[in-house]
N, C-alpha and C positions, 0 to 999 in steps of 0.2 A: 504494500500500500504506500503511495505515496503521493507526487506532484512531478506532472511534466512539465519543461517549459520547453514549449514549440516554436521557437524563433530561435535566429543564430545567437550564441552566444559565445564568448571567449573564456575561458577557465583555465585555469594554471597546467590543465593537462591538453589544452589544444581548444580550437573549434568543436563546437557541438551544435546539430539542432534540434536533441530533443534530449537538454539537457534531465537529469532526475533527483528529483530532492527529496527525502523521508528523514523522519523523526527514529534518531536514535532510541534515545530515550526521553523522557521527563521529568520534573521534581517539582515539586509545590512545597512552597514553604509555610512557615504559621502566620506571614504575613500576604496570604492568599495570592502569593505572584508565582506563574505558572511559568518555569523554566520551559523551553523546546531545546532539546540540542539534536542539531541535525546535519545532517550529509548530503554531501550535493557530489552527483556522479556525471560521468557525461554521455549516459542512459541506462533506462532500467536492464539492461543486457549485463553492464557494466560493473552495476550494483550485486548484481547474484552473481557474477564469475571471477569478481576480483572486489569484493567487500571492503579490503582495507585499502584500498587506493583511491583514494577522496580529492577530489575535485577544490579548488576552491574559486571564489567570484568576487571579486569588490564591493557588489552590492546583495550579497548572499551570507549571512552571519552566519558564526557558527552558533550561537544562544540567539533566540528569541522570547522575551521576557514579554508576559501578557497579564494584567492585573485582572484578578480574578472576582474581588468583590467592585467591580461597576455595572452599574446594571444593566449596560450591552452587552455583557460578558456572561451572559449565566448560562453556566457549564454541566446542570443540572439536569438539562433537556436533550444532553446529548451525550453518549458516551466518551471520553475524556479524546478518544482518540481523530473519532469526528470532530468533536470542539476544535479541539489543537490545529488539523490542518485546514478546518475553514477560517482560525488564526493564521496559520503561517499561512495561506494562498490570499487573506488579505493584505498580509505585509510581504509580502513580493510584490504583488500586484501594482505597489507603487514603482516598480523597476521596470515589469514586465507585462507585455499588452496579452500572452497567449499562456495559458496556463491552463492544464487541463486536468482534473481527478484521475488518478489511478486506485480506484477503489477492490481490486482483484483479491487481494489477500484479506482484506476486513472481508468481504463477502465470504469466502470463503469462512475466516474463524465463525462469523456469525451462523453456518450451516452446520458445522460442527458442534456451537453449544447449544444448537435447540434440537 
């Protein structure tokens, strides 16, 4: 599961056009701010055959910090994982015009635990 972004872009391992970003992991702390830390490949091919050879962008963080107690933010109605990357594809989206859901593996877990 993750985020395509379908336009050229430049990343420290070359040209890509459909570069791929997913959420390593997450933290939330007691001051309700929702860490993302994530990876950016330069495609989802890239990401399953070569996992630790990470990409990086200028305009692509490696943390994205999202405050959890505001009330556009409620994380409540959605499972943490959903939340998160309809977080992180609005904070690209100030980079980037084409960004598309790759929702393959969350489908998938959600088959598995029902």
């Amino acid at each position: 599961m993750g985020l395509i972004i379908d336009e050229a872009i430049s990343t420290s391992l070359g040209a890509t056009t459909q570069a791929y970003v997913n959420i390593q992991e997450y933290h939330i702390n007691k001051k309700d701010i929702l860490t993302l830390i994530i990876r950016l490949y330069t495609s989802k091919n890239a990401s399953i055959n070569n996992p630790n050879i990470i990409a990086t962008h200028r305009n692509i963080n490696y943390r994205v910090k999202i405050t959890l107690d505001d009330a556009n933010n409620d994380a409540s109605e959605n499972d943490i994982y959903t939340f998160g990357y309809d977080k992180l594809k609005e904070h690209l989206e100030v980079h980037f015009d084409n960004i598309n859901d790759d929702w393959d593996e969350l489908e998938l877990e959600r088959e598995i635990i029902e």
